[in-house]
mmCIF file of the C-alpha atoms, coordinates in Angstrom:
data_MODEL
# 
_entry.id   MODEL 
# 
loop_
_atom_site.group_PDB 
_atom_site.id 
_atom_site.type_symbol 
_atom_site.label_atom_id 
_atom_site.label_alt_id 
_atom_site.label_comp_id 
_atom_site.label_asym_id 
_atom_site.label_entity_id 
_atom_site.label_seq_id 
_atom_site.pdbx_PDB_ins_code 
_atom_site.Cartn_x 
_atom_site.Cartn_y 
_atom_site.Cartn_z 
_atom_site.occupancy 
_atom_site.B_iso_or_equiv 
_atom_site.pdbx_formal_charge 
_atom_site.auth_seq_id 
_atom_site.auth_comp_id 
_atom_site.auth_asym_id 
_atom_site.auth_atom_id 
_atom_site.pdbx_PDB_model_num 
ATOM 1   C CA . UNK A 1 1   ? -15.734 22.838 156.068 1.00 0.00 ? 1   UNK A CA 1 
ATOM 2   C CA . UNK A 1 2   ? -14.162 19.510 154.952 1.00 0.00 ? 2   UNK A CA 1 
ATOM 3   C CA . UNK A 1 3   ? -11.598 18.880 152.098 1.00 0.00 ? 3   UNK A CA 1 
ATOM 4   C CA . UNK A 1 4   ? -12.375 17.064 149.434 1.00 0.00 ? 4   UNK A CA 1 
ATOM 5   C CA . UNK A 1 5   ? -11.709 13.469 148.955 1.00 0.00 ? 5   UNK A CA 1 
ATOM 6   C CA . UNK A 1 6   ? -8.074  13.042 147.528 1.00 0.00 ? 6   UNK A CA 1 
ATOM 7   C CA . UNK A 1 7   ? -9.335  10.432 145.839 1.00 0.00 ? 7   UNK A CA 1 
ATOM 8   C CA . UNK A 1 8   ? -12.360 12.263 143.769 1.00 0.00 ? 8   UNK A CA 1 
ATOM 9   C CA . UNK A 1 9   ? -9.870  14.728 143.285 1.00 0.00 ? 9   UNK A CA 1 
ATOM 10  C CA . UNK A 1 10  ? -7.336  12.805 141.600 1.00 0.00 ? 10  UNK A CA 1 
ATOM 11  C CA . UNK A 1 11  ? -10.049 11.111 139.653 1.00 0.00 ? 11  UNK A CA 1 
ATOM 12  C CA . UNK A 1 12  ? -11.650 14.777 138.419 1.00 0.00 ? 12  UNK A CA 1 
ATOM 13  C CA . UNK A 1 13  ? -7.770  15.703 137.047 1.00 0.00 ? 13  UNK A CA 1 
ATOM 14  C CA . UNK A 1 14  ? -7.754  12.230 135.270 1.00 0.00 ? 14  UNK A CA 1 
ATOM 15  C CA . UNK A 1 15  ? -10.668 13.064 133.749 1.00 0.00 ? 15  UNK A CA 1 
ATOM 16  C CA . UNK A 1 16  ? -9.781  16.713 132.873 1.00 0.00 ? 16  UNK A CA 1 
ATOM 17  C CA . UNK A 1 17  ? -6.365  15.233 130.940 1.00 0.00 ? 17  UNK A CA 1 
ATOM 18  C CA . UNK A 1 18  ? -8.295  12.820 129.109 1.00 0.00 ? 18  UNK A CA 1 
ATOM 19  C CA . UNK A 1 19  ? -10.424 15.620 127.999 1.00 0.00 ? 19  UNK A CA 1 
ATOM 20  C CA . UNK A 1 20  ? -7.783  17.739 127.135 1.00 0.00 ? 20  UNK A CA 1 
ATOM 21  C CA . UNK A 1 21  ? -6.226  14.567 124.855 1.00 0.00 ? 21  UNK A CA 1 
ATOM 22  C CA . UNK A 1 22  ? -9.512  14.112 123.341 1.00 0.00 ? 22  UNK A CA 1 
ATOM 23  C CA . UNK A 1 23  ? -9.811  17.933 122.509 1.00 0.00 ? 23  UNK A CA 1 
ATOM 24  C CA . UNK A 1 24  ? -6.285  18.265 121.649 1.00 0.00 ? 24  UNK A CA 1 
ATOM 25  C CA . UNK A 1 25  ? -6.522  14.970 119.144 1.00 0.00 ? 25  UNK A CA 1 
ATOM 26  C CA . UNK A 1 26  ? -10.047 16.686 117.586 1.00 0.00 ? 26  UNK A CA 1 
ATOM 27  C CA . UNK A 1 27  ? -8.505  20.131 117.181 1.00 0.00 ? 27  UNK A CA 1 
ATOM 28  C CA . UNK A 1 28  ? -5.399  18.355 115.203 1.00 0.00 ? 28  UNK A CA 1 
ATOM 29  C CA . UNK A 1 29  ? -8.517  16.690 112.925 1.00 0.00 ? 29  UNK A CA 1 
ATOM 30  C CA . UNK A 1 30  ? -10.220 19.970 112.542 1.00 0.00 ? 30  UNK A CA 1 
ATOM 31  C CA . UNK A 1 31  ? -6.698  21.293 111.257 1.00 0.00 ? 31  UNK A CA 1 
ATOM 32  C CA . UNK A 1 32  ? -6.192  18.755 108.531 1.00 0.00 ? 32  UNK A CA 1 
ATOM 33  C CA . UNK A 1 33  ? -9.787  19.022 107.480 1.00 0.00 ? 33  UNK A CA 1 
ATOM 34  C CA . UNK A 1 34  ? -9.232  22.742 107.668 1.00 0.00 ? 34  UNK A CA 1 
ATOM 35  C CA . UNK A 1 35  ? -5.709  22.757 105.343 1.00 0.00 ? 35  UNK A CA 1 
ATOM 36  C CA . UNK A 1 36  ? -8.057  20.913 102.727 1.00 0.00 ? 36  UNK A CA 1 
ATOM 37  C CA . UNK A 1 37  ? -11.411 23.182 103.176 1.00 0.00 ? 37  UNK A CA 1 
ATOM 38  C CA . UNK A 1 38  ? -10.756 26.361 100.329 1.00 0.00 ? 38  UNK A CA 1 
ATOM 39  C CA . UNK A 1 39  ? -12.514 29.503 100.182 1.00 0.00 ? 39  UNK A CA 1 
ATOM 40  C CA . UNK A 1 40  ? -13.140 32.209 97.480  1.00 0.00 ? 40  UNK A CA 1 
ATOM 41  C CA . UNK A 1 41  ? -12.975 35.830 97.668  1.00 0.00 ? 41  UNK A CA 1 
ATOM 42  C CA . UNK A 1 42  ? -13.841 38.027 95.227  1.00 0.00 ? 42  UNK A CA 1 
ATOM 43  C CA . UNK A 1 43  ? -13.701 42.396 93.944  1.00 0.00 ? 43  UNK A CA 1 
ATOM 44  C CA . UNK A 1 44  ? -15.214 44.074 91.109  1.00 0.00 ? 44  UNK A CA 1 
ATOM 45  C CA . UNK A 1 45  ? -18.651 42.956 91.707  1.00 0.00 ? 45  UNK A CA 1 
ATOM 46  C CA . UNK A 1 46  ? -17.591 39.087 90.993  1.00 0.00 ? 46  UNK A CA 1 
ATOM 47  C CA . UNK A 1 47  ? -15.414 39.819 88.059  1.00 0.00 ? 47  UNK A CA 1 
ATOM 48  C CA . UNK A 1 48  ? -12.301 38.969 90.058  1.00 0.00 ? 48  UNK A CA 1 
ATOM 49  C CA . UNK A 1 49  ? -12.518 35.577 92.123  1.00 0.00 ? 49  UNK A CA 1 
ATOM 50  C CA . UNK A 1 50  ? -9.470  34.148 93.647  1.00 0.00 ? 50  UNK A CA 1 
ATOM 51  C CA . UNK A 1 51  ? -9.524  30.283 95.755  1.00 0.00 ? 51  UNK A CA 1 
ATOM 52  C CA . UNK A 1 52  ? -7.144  29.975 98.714  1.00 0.00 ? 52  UNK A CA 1 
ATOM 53  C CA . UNK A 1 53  ? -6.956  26.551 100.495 1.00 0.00 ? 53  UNK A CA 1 
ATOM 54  C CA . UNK A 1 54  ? -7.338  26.893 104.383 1.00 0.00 ? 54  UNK A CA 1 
ATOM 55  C CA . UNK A 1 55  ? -4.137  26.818 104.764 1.00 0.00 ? 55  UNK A CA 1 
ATOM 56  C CA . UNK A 1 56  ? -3.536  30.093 102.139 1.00 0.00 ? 56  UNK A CA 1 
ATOM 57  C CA . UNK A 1 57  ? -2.048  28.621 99.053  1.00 0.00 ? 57  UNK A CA 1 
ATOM 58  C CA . UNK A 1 58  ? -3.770  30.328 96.390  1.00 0.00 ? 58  UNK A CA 1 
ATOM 59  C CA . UNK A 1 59  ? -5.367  27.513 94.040  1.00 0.00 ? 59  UNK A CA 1 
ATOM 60  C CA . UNK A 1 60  ? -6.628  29.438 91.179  1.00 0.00 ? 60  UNK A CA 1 
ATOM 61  C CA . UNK A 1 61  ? -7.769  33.283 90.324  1.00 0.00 ? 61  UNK A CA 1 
ATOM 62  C CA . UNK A 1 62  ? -10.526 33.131 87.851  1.00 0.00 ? 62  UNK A CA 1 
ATOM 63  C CA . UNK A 1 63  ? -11.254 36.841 85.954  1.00 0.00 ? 63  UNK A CA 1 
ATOM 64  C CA . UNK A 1 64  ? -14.470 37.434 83.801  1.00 0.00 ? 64  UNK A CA 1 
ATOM 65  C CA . UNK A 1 65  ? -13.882 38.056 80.450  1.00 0.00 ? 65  UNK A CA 1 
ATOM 66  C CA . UNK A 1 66  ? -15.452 41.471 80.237  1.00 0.00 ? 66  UNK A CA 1 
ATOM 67  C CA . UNK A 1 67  ? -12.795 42.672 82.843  1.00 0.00 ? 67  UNK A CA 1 
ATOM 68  C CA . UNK A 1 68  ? -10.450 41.625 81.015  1.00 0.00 ? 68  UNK A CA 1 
ATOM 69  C CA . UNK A 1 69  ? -11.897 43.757 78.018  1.00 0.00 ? 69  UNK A CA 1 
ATOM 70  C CA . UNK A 1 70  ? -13.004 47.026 80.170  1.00 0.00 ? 70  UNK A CA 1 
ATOM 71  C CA . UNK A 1 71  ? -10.868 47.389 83.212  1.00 0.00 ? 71  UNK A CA 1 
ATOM 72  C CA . UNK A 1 72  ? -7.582  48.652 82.520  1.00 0.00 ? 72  UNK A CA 1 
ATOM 73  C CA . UNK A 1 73  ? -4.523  46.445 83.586  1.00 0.00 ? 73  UNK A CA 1 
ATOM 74  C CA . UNK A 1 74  ? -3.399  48.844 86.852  1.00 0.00 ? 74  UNK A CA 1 
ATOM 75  C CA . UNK A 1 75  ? -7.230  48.625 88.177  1.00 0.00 ? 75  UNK A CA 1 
ATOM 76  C CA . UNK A 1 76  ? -7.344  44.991 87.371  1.00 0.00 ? 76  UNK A CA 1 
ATOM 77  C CA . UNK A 1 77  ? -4.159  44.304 89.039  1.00 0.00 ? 77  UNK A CA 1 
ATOM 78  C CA . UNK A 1 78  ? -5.693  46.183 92.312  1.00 0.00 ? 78  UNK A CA 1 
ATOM 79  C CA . UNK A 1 79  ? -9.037  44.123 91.524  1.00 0.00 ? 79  UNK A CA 1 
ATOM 80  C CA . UNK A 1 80  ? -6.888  40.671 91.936  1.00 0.00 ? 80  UNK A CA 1 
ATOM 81  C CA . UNK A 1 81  ? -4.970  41.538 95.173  1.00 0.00 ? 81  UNK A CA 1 
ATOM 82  C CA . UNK A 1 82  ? -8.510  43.188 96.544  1.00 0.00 ? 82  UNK A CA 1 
ATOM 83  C CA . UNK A 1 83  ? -9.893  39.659 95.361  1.00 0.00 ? 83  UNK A CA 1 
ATOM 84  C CA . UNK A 1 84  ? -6.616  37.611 97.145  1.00 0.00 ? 84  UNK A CA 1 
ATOM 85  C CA . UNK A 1 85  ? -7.040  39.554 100.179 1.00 0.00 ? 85  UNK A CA 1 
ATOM 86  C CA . UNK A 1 86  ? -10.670 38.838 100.777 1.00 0.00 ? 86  UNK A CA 1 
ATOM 87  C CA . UNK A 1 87  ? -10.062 35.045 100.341 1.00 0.00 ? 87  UNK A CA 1 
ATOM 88  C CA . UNK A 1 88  ? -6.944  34.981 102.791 1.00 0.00 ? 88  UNK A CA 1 
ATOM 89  C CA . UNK A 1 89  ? -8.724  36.662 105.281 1.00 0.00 ? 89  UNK A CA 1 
ATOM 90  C CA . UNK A 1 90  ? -11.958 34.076 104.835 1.00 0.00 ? 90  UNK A CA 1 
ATOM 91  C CA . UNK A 1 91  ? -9.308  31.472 105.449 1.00 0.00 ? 91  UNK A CA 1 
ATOM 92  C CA . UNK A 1 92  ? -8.093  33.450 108.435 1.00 0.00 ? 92  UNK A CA 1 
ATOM 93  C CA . UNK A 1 93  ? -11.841 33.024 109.805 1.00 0.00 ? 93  UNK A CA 1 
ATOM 94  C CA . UNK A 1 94  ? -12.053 29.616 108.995 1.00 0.00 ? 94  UNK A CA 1 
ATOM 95  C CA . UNK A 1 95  ? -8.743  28.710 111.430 1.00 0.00 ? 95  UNK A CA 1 
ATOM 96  C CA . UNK A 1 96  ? -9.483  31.098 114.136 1.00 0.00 ? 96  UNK A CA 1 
ATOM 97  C CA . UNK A 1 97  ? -12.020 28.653 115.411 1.00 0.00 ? 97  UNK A CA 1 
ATOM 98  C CA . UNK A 1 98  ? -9.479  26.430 116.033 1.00 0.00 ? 98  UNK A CA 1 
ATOM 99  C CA . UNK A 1 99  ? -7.595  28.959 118.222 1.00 0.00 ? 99  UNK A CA 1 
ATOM 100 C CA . UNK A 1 100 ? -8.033  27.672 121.854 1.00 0.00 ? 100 UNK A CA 1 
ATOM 101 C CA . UNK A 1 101 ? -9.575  29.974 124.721 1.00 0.00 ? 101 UNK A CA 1 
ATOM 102 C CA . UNK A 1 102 ? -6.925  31.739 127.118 1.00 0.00 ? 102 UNK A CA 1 
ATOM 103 C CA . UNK A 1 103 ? -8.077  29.637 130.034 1.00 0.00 ? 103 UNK A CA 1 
ATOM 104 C CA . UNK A 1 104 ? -9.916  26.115 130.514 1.00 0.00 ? 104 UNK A CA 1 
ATOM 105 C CA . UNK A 1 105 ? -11.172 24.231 133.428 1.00 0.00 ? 105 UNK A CA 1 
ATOM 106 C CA . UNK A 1 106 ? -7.538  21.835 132.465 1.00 0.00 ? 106 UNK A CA 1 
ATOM 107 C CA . UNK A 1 107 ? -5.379  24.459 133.024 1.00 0.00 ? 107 UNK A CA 1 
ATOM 108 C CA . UNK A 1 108 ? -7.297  25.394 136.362 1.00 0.00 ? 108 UNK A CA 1 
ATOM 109 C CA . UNK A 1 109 ? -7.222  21.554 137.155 1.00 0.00 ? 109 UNK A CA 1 
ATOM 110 C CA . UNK A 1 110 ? -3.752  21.579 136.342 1.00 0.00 ? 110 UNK A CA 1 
ATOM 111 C CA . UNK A 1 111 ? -2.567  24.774 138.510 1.00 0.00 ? 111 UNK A CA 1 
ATOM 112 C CA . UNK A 1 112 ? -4.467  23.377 141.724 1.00 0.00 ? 112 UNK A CA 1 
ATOM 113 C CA . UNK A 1 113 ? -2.825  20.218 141.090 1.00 0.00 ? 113 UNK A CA 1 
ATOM 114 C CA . UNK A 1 114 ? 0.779   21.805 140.749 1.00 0.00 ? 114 UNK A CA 1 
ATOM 115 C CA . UNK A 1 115 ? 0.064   24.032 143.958 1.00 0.00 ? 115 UNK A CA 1 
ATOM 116 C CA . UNK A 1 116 ? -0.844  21.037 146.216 1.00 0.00 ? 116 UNK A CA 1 
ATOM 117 C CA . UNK A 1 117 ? 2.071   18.759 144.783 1.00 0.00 ? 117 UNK A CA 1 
ATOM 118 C CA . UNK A 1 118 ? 4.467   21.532 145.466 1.00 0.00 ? 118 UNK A CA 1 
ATOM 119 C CA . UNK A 1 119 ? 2.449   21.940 149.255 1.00 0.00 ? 119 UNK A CA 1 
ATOM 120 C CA . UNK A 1 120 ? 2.911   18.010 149.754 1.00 0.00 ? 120 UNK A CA 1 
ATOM 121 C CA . UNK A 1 121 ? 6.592   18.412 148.823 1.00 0.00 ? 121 UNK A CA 1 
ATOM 122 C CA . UNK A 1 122 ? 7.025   20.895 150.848 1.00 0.00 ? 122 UNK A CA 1 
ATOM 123 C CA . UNK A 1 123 ? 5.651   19.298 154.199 1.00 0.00 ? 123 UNK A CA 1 
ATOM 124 C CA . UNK A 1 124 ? 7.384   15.891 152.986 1.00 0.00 ? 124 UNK A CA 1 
ATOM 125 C CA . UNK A 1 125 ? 10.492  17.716 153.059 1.00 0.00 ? 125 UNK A CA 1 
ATOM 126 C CA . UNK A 1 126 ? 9.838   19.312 156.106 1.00 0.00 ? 126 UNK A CA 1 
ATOM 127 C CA . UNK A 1 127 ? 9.019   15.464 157.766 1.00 0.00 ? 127 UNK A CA 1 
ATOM 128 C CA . UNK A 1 128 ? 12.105  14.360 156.018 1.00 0.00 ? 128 UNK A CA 1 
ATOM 129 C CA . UNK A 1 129 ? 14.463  17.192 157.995 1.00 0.00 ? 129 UNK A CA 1 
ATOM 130 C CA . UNK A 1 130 ? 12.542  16.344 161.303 1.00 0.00 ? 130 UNK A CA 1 
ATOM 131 C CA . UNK A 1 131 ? 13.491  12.854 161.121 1.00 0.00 ? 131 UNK A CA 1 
ATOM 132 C CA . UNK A 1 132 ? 17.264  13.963 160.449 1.00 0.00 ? 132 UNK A CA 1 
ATOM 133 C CA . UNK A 1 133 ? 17.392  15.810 163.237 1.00 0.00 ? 133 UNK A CA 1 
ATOM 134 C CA . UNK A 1 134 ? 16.022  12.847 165.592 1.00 0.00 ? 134 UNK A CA 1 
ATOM 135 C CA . UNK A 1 135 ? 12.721  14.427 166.514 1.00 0.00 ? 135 UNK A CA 1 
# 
């Protein structure tokens, strides 16, 4: 069985960092567009509705009118943080997407290319002490 060719090696980990620029430049897009995306959550059967940006700064809580009238302040007040809670944790969903999986084909690219760097060290050094000695 044969080794690869250096060279299509070294080409294949080019290609895997320019990759990994291009997703890591798309992911910071996805961010911003993210930070100005805003969800709604909502309790008491709509009477409660809070917006969150997607970065969790709460942007207005809206409560209907009859709530207002028939819920009593203590139930309301649970109502709005029910409401708050549901919209953070939409915006929770909405950036998790953006979280990156534990292990990609770069970092695989990347830890092969480490290993046989620190290999070729090794046996340079190795030539390097030979050649000291006179051999």
């Amino acid at each position: 069985m044969s080794s690869p060719d250096p060279d299509e090696r070294l080409a294949q980990l080019r290609r895997a960092f320019v990759d990994h620029d291009d997703q890591v430049a798309a992911l910071r897009r996805r961010a911003a567009e993210l930070a100005g995306e805003t969800v709604t959550g909502e309790a008491a059967q709509g009477q409660v509705v809070v917006t969150v940006t997607g970065r969790g700064v709460i942007q207005g809580v809206r409560i209907n009118q009859r709530a207002l009238r028939e819920i009593d302040n203590h139930t309301l007040a649970q109502h709005v943080m029910a409401a708050v809670n549901d919209a953070l944790d939409r915006a929770d969903r909405l950036v998790a997407e953006l979280r990156p999986a534990p292990a990609t084909e770069v970092d695989a690219a990347v830890d092969r290319y480490e290993r046989r760097m620190d290999a070729l060290l090794d046996r340079l050094d190795a030539i390097d002490r030979d050649l000291d000695r006179g051999r």
